[in-house]
C-alpha positions in Angstrom: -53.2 187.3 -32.9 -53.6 184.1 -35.2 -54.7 182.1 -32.4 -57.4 184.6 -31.4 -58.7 185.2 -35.3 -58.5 181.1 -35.8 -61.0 181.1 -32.3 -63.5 183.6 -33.9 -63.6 182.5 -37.8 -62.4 178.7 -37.8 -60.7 177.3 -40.9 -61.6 180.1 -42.9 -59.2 182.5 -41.5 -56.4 180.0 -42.7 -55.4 181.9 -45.9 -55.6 185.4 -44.3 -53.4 183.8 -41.8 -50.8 182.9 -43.9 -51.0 185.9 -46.0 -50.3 188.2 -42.5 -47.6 185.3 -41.1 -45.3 185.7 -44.5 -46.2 189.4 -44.7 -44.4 189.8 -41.3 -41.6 187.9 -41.9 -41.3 189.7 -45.0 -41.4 192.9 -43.3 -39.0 191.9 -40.5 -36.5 190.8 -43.3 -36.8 193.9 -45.3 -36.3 195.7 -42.1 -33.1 193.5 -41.2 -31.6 193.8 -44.9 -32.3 197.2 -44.6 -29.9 197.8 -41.7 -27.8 195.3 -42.7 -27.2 196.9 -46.5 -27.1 200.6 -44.6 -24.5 199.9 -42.2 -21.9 197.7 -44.7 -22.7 200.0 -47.7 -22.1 203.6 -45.6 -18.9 202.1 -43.9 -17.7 200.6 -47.5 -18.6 204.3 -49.1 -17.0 206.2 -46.1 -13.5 204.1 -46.4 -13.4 204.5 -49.9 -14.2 208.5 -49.3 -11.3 208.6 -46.3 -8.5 206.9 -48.6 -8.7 208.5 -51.8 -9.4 212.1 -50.6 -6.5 211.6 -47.7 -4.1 210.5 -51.0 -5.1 213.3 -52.7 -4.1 215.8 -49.7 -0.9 214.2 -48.9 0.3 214.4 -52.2 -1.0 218.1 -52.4 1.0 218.6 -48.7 4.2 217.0 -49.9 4.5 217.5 -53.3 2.4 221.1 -54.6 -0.4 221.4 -56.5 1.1 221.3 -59.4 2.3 217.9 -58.9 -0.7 216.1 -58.3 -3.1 214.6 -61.0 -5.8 212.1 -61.0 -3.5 208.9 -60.5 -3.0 210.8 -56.9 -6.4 209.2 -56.1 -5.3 206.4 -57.3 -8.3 205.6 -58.9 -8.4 203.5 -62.2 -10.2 202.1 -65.4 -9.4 198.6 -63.6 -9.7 199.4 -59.8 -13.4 201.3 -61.0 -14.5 198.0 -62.4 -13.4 195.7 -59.7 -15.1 198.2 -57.4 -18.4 197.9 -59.4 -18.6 194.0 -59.4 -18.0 194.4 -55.6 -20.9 196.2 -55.4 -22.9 193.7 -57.7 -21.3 190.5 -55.8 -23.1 192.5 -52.4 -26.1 193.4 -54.2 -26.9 189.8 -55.6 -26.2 188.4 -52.0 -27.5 190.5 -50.0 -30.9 189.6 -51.7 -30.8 185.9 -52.4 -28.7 185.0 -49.4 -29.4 187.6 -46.7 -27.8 185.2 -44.0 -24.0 185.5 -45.4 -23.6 189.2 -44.6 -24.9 188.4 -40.8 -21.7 187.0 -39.9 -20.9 190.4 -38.0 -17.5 189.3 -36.5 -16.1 188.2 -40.3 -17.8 191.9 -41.2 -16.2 193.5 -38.5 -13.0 191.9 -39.2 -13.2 193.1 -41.8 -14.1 197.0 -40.6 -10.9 196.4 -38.4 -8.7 195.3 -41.5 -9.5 198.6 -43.3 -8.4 200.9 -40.2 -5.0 199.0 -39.9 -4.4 198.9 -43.7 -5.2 203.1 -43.9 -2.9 203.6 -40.8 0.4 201.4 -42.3 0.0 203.1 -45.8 -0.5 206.8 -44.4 2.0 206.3 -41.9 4.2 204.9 -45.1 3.0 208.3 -46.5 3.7 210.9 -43.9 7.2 208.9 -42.8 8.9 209.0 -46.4 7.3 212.7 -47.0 8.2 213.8 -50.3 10.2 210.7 -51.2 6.5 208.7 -51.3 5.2 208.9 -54.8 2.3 207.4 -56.4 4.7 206.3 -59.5 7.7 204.5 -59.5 10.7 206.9 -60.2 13.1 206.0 -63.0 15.4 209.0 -62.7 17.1 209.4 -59.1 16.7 213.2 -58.1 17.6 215.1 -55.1 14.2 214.9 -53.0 14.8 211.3 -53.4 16.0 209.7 -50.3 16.0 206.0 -49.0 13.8 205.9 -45.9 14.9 202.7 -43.5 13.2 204.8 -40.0 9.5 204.7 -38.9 7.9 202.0 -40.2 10.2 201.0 -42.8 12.5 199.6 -39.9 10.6 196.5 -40.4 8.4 197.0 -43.9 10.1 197.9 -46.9 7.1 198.8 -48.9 4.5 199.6 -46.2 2.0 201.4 -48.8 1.4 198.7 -50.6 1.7 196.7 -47.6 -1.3 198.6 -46.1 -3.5 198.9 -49.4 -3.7 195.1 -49.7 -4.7 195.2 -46.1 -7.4 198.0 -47.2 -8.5 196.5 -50.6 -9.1 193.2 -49.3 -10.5 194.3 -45.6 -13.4 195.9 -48.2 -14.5 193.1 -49.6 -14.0 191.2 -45.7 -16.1 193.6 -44.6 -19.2 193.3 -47.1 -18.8 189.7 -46.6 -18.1 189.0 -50.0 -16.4 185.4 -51.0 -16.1 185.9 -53.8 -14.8 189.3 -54.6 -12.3 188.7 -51.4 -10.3 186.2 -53.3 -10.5 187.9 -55.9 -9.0 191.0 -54.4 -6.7 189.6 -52.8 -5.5 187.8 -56.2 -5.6 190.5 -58.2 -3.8 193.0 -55.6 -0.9 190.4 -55.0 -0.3 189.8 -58.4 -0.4 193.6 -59.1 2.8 194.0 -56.7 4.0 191.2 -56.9 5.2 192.7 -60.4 5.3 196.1 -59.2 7.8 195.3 -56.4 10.6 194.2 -58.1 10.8 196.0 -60.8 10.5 199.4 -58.7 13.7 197.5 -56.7 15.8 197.7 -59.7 15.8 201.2 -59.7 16.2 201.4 -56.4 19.2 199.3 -56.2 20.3 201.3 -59.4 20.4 204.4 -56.7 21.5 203.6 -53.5 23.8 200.4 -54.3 24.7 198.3 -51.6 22.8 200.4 -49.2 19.5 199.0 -50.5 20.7 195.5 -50.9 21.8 195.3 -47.3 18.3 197.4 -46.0 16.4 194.5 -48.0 18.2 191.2 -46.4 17.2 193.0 -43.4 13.7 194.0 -43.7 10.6 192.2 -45.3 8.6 193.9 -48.6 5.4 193.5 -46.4 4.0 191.9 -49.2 3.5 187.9 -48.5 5.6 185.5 -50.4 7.3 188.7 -52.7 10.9 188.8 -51.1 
């Protein structure tokens, strides 16, 4: 179309030229951002949809209503705002360097992470039944029962095993750097606390039971024995 405009007007079709030769490439790059930002956002907005609301249930299922609050979506003042700069970390990138979230097989990766991370915590979930809570139990009391079948035969903490998967498959998936080592930090310091101070109480209950079921089996948690 240039060509044939340049044959007709000469040189002064130069400026017009450029103006419709960046106003296309404009156009195709709002058009590729535009699928781009659709497809990462709605699969980012559907996972976090599918894990909180599937917590919630569970703990409805096994527990009563009555038992379950808020912290049952596990959803904090802390996970909101790590959540929000996710968002702002994809937002700035997504429109100053469009080209880092085309790496489809990192963002697929990614996609892939989440689903295995959702199906080793709600497998942790639906295994342990009503001895899964969202808080760690001080007080030993009846329903409370060491689990060592299913997939705690070879994870001994496979819900947090499988949100660190999740959390960090999020940020995979949006092709986010810099909130993926963040996550990942920030999660694995989180139980890396967590973990042995809920195994205090749980050596507290079940003795030597639990101290053999741990030399055994790994916390699922990298370098947090």
């Amino acid at each position: 179309m240039t060509s044939y405009l340049k044959h007709f007007l000469g040189d002064k079709i130069q400026f017009p030229v450029l103006i419709i030769h960046y106003w296309a490439s404009f156009s195709e790059m709002k058009e590729l951002l535009s699928y781009t930002a659709c497809r990462q956002l709605s699969q980012m907005l559907l996972a976090i949809l599918f894990f909180h609301s599937s917590e919630y249930f569970l703990a409805i299922a096994f527990h009563g209503r009555s038992s379950v609050t808020l912290k049952s979506l596990l959803i904090s003042e802390h996970y909101v705002l790590a959540m929000i700069f996710s968002f702002l970390e994809y937002a700035i990138e997504i429109v100053l360097f469009p080209e880092l979230k085309e790496r489809w097989v990192i963002s697929d990766l990614g996609l892939a992470l989440i689903v295995i991370g959702e199906i080793i915590r709600k497998m942790a979930i639906i295994t342990a039944g009503q001895s899964f809570t969202h808080l760690i139990r001080v007080y030993h009391d009846e329903h409370h029962q060491l689990i060592t079948h299913g997939i705690y035969r070879f994870i001994r903490h496979p819900g947090y095993c499988g949100f660190l998967i999740w959390s960090v498959g999020t940020q995979i998936m949006l092709c986010n750097p810099i909130s993926t080592i963040a996550f990942a930090a920030v999660v694995w310091n989180f139980f890396a606390k967590r973990i042995p101070y809920e195994e205090y109480f749980l050596r507290q209950f079940f003795g030597a039971e639990y101290e053999e079921y741990a030399k055994q089996v790994v916390s699922g948690v990298p370098f947090v024995n």
